[in-house]
C-alpha positions as CSV (number, residue, x, y, z in Angstrom):
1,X,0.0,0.0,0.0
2,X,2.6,2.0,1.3
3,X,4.3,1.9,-2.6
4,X,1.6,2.8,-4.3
5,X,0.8,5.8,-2.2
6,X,4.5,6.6,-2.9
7,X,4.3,5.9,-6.5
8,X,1.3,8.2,-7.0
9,X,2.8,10.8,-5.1
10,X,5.9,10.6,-7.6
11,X,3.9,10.8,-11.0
12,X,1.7,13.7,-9.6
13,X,4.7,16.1,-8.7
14,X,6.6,15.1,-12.5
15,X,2.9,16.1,-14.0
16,X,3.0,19.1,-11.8
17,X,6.4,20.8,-12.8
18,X,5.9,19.1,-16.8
19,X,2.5,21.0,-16.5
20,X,4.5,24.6,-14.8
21,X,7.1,24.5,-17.5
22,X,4.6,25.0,-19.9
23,X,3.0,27.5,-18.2
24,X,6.3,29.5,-17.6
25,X,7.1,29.4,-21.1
26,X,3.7,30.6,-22.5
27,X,3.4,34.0,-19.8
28,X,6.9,34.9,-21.3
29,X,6.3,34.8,-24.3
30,X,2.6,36.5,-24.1
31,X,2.2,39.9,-24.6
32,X,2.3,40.9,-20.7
33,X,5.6,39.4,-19.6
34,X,5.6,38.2,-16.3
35,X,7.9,40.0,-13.8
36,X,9.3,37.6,-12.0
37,X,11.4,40.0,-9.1
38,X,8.7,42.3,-8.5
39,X,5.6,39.6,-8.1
40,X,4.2,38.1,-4.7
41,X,4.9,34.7,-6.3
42,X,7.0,34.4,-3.2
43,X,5.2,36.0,-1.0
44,X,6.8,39.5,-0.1
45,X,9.3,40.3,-2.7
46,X,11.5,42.5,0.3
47,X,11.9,39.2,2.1
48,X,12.5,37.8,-1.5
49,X,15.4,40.5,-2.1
50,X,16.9,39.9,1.5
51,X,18.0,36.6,0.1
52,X,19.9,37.8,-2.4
53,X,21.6,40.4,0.2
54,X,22.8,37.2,1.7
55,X,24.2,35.8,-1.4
56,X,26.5,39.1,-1.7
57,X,24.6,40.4,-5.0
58,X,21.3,42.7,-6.1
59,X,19.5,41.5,-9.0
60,X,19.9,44.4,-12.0
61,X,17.9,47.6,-11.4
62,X,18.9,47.6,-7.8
63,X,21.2,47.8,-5.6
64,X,21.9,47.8,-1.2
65,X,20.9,49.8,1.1
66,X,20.3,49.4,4.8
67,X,20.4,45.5,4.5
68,X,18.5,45.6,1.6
69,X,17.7,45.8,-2.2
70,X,16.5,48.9,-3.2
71,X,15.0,50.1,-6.6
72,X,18.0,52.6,-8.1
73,X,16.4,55.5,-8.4
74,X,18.6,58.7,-9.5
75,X,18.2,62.8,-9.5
76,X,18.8,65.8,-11.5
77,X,22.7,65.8,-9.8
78,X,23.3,62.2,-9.2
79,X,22.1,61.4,-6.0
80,X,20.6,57.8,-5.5
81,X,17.1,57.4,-3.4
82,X,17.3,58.1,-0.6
83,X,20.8,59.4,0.1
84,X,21.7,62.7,0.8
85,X,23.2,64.9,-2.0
86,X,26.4,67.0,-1.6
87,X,24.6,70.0,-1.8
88,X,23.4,70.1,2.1
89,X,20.6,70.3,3.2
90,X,19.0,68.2,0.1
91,X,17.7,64.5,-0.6
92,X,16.7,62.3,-3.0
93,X,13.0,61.8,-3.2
94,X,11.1,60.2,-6.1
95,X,13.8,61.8,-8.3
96,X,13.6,65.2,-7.4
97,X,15.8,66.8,-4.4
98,X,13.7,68.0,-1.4
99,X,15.0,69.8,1.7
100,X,16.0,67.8,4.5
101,X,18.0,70.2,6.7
102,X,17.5,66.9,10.1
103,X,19.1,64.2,7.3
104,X,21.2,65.7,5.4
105,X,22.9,68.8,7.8
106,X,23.7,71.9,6.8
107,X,26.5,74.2,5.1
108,X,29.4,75.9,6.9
109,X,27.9,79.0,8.4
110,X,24.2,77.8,7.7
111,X,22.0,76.3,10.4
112,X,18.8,74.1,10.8
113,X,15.4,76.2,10.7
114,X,12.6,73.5,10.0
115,X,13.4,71.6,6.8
116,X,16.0,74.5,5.4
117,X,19.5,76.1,6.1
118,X,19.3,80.0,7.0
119,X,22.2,81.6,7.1
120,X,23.8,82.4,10.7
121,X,24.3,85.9,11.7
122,X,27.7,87.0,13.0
123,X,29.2,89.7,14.2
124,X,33.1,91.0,12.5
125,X,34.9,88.7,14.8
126,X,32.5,85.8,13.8
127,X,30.7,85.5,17.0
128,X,27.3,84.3,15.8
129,X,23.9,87.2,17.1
130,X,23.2,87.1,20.8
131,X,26.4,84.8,21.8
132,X,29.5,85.8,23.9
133,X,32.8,86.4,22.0
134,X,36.0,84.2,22.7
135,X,37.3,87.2,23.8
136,X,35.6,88.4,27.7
137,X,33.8,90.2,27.5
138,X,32.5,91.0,24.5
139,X,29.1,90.2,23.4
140,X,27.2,90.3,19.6
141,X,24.3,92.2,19.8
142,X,22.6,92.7,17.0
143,X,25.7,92.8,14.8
144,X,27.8,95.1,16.9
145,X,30.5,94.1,19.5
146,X,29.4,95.4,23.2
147,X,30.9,94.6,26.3
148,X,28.5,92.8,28.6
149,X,30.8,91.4,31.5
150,X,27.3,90.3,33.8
151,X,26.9,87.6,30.8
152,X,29.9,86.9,29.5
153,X,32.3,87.4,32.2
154,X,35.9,88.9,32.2
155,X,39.2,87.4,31.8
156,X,41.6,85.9,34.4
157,X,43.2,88.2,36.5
158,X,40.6,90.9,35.8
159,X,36.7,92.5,37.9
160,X,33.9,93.5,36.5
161,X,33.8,97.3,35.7
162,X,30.1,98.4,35.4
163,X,30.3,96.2,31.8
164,X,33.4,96.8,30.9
165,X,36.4,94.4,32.4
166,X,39.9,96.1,34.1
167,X,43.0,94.8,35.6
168,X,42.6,93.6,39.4
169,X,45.6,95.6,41.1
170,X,45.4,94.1,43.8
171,X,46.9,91.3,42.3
172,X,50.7,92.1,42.4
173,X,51.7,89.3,39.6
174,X,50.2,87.0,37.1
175,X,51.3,83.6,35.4
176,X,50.4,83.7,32.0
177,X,50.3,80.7,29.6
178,X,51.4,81.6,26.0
179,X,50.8,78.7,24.1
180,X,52.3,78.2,20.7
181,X,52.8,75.7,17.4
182,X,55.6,74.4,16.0
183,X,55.4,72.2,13.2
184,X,52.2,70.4,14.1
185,X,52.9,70.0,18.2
186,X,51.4,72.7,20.4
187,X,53.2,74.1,23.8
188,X,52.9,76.3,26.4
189,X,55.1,78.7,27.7
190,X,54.8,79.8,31.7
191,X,55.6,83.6,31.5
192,X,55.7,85.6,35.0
193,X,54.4,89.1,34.7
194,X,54.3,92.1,37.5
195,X,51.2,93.9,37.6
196,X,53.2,96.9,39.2
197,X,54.7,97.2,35.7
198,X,52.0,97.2,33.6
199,X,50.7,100.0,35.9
200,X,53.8,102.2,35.1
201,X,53.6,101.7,31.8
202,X,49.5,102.0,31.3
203,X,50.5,105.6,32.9
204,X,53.0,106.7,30.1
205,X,51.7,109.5,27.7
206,X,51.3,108.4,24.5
207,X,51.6,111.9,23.3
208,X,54.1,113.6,21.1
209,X,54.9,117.2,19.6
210,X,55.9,118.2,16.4
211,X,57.9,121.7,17.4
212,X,60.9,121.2,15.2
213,X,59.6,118.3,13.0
214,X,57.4,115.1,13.8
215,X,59.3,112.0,14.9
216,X,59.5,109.2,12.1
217,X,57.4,106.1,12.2
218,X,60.5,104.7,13.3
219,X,61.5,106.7,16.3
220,X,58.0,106.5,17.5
221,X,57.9,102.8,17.3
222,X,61.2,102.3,18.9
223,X,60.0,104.6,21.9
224,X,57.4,101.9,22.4
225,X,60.2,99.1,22.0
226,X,63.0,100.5,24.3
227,X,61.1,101.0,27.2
228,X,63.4,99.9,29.8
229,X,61.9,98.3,32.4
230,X,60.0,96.7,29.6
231,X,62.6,95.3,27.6
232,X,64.4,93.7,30.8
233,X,60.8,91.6,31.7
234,X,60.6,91.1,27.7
235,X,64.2,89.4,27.5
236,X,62.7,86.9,30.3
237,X,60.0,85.8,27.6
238,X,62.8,85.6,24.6
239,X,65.1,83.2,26.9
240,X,61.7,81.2,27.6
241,X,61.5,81.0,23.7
242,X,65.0,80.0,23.2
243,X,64.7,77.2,25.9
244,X,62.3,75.4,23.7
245,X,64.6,74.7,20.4
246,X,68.2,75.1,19.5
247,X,67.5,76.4,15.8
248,X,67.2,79.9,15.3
249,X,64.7,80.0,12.6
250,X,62.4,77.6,14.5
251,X,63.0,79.9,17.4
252,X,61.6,82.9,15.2
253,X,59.0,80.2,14.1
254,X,57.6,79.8,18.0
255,X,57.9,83.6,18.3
256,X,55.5,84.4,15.3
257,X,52.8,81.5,16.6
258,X,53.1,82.8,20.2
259,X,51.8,86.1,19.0
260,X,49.6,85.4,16.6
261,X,47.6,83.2,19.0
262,X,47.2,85.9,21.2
263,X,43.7,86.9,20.9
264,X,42.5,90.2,18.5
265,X,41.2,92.3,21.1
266,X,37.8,93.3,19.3
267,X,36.4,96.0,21.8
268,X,39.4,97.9,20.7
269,X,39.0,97.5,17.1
270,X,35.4,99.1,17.8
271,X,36.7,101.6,19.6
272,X,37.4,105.0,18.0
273,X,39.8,106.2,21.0
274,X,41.8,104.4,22.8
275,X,45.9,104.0,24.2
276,X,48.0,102.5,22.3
277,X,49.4,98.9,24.4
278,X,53.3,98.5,24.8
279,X,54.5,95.3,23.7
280,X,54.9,94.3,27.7
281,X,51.1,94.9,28.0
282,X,50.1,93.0,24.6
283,X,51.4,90.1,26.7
284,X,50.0,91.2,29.9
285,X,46.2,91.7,28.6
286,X,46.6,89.0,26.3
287,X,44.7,90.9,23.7
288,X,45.9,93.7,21.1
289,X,45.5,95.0,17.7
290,X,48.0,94.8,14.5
291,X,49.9,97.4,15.5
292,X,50.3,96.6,18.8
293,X,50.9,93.1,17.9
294,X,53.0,93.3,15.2
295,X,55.4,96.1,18.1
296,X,55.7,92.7,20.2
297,X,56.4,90.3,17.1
298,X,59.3,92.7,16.1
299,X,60.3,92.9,19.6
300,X,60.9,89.2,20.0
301,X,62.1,89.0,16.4
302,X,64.9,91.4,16.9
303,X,66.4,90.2,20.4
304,X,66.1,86.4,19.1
305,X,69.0,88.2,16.5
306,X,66.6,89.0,12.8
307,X,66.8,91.7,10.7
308,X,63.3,93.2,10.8
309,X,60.8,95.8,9.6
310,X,57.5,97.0,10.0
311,X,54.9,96.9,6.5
312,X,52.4,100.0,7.1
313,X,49.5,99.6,4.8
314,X,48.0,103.5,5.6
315,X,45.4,102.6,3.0
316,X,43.9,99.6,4.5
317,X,45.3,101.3,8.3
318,X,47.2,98.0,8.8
319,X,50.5,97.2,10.0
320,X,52.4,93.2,9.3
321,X,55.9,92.8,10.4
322,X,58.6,92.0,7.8
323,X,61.6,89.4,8.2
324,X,64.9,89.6,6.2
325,X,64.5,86.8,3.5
326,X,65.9,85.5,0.4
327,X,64.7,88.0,-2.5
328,X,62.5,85.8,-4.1
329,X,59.9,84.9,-1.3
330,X,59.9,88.4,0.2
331,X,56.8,90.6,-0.3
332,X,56.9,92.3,-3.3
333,X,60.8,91.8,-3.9
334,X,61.0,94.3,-1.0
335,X,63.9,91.5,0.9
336,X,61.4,91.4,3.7
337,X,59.1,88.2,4.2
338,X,54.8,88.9,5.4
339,X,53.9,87.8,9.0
340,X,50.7,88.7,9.3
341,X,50.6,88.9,13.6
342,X,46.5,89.1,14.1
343,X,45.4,85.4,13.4
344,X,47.4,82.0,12.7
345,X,48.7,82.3,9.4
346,X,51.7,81.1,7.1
347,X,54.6,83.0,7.4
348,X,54.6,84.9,3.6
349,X,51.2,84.3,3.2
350,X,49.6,87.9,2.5
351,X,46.3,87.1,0.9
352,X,44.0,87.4,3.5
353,X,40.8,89.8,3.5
354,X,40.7,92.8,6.2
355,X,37.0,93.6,8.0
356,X,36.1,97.3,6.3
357,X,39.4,96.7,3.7
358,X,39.1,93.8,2.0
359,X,42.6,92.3,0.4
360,X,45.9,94.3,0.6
361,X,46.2,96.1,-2.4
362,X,48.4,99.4,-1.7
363,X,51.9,99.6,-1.3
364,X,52.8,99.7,2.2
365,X,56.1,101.9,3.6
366,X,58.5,99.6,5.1
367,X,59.8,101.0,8.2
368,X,63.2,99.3,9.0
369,X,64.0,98.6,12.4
370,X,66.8,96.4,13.2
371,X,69.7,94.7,11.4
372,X,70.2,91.0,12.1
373,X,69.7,87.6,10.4
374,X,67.8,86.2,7.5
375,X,65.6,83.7,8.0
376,X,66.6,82.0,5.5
377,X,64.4,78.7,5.8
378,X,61.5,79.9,4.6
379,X,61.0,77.8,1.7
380,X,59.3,75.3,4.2
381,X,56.4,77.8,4.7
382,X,56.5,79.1,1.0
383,X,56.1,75.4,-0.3
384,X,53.9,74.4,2.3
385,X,51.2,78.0,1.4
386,X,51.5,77.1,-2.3
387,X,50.3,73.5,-1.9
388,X,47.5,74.7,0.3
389,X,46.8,77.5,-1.9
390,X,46.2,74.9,-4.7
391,X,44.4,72.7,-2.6
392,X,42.0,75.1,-1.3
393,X,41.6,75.8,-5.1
394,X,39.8,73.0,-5.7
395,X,36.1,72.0,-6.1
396,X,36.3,68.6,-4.5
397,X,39.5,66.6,-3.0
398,X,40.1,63.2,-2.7
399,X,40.9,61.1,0.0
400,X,44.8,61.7,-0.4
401,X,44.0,65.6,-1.1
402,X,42.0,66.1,2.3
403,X,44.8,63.8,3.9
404,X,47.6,66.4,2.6
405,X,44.9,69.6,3.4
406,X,44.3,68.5,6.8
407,X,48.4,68.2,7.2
408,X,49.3,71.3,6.2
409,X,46.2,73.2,8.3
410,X,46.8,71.1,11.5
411,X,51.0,72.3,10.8
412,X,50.0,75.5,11.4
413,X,46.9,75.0,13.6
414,X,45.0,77.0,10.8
415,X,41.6,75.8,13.0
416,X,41.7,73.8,16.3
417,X,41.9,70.1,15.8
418,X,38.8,69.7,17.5
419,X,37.0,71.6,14.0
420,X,39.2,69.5,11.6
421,X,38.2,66.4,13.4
422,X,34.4,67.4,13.2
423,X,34.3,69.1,9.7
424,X,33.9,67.4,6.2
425,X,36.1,69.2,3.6
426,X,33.7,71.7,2.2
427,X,32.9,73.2,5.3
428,X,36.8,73.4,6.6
429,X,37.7,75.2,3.3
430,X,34.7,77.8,4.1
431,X,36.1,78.0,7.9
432,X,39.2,78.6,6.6
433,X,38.3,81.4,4.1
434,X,35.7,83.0,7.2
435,X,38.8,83.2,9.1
436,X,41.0,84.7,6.7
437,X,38.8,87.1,5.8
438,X,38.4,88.4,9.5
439,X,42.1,89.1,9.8
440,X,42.7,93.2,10.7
């Protein structure tokens, strides 16, 4: 019994599949061909198409996504359904690219307002509307610079004055930590100060009279150099400096980051009167504009043994330091190379934009100050700004492009590496142009 139960089971499933084949066959070749992938044949054809995610393929006509296949479907620019496009904040939807600012993020300098990017607000020193500076204590309000010390605070070492932030005196010195870059590998130097001293010399007049003639630019910058008491707490800071390499030019090279990371002081740049800082106090406040900076870069320069000079745009009312240098990477074949002292740039690199001037297009007077050395390794910065110039020049980078950007800019500590960690390349290239173009 049992055999002929079997045997009849046998013939019925060869009729079956004889009887399927032919049924196969006629649907494709009818005039409606049957579509095998996308029928219920199966049952659900997404279970269907996890299979063949587990054999390692899609079939044609789709591809993986998320653990499974997924109808390729393409937009005006590219994009597949449902990624995002490099255009932020759009995505891929039924072929056409919708906003998606939660997905797909936003632009450098853009932020989140429902579905779209708006542009953020910021004030000239790029502290975004109704946020504190990173300088105490200045606050953007409404697109100007105000000092608001009961929200923002005030620095170390310094009370509250009504808004405004002063000097506690009653402090009689300060420890102040000057960090700087060399070569990638941030320091910090310990630097004692007296408060007594920065007293005395907040007290000097910064007048002058013009009876029998004006001073030069020089004289009057060296009065602000050869202060004594000044210079003898300065030379501390320049031994400091020297402690921390045995090569000259990389001890100009610490010298030039130490003041350029000392922060623009913004409520001054605002301001239409104010004193002008010796180079003792740039230190001191740990703040100060490009002249006052750039007094303190020369300052250092020259005792650390350079030949230096002072380039006075009276245009653009800006003032960069000059360093002897071969001929042909000096500014303008003037012998002298750029350091711009406001912001952490390359050394030679002059093309930055200036808030209310734009780029540096007048010829500035070069006001010599001190005979000395050449520093006469420059090529390292000179090859390094040329490589990032071209790099910044173009519209996409590949992985060994943002590799060799990201080298360069962490060198010189362009932005923190917190940013570079955080930013994809199209938004670091716009930081980077924001910053430049905030330089004074």
């Amino acid at each position: 019994m049992k055999q002929k139960v079997f045997l009849f089971g046998f013939l019925f499933i060869l009729l079956f599949f004889s009887g399927c084949t032919d049924f196969l066959k006629e649907i494709e070749s009818g005039p409606g061909k049957f579509d095998f992938f996308n029928s219920n044949f199966f049952g659900s054809d997404i279970n269907f198409f996890d299979e063949f995610i587990e054999q390692g393929f899609c079939p044609e006509g789709r591809r993986s996504f998320e653990g499974k296949c997924i109808p390729i479907i393409e937009c005006i620019d590219g994009t597949l359904e449902p990624d995002c496009s490099a255009e932020k904040p759009f995505q891929c939807i039924n072929e056409v690219l919708v906003e998606n600012s939660f997905l797909c993020g936003c632009p450098f300098n853009f932020k989140p307002d429902a579905n779209k990017c708006v542009e953020i607000q910021r004030c000239v020193d790029n502290t975004e509307y109704g946020s504190c500076s990173s300088v105490k204590p200045v606050f953007c309000e409404q697109g100007n610079l105000v000092n608001k010390a009961s929200f923002c605070g005030c620095p170390e070492f310094n009370k509250t004055r009504k808004e405004a932030c002063e000097f506690d005196f009653s402090i009689t010195s300060i420890q102040r930590k000057l960090d700087f870059v060399l070569r990638g590998e941030k320091k910090v130097l310990l630097f004692s100060m007296q408060s007594e001293l920065k007293k005395n010399l907040a007290g000097i007049s910064r007048t002058y009279y013009c009876n029998s003639g004006c001073p030069t630019d020089k004289k009057l910058i060296l009065r602000f150099l050869d202060e004594k008491n000044q210079k003898n707490e300065l030379l501390k800071l320049v031994e400091l400096i020297k402690m921390h390499s045995t090569e000259p030019d990389d001890r100009a090279r610490i010298a030039v980051s130490l003041v350029q990371r000392i922060p623009y002081d913004w409520t001054k740049f605002t301001e239409e009167r104010s004193q002008e800082r010796y180079p003792f106090e740039v230190v001191f406040d740990y703040a100060g504009v490009c002249g006052e900076k750039s007094k303190l870069l020369v300052f250092l320069l020259r005792e650390l043994g350079y030949n230096t000079a002072i380039f006075d745009f009276k245009t653009e009312n800006h003032r960069a330091v000059g360093i002897k240098c071969p001929l042909k990477y000096s500014y303008n074949n003037s012998g002298y190379c750029f350091i711009e002292s406001t912001a952490p740039t390359i050394i030679t690199d002059s093309s930055g934009d200036y808030v209310n001037t734009g780029k540096l297009l007048s010829e500035p007077k070069i006001i010599e100050l001190s005979e000395g050395n050449s520093f006469d390794s420059v090529s390292e910065e000179s090859l390094d700004l040329a490589e990032l110039t071209k790099l910044n020049e173009l519209k996409s980078m590949n992985q060994k492009e943002y590799a060799r950007w990201k080298e360069i800019t962490k060198k010189y500590f362009l932005v923190d590496s917190e940013e570079l960690s955080s930013e994809s390349p199209e938004n670091i290239k716009a930081l980077i142009e924001s910053i430049k173009s905030k330089l004074n």
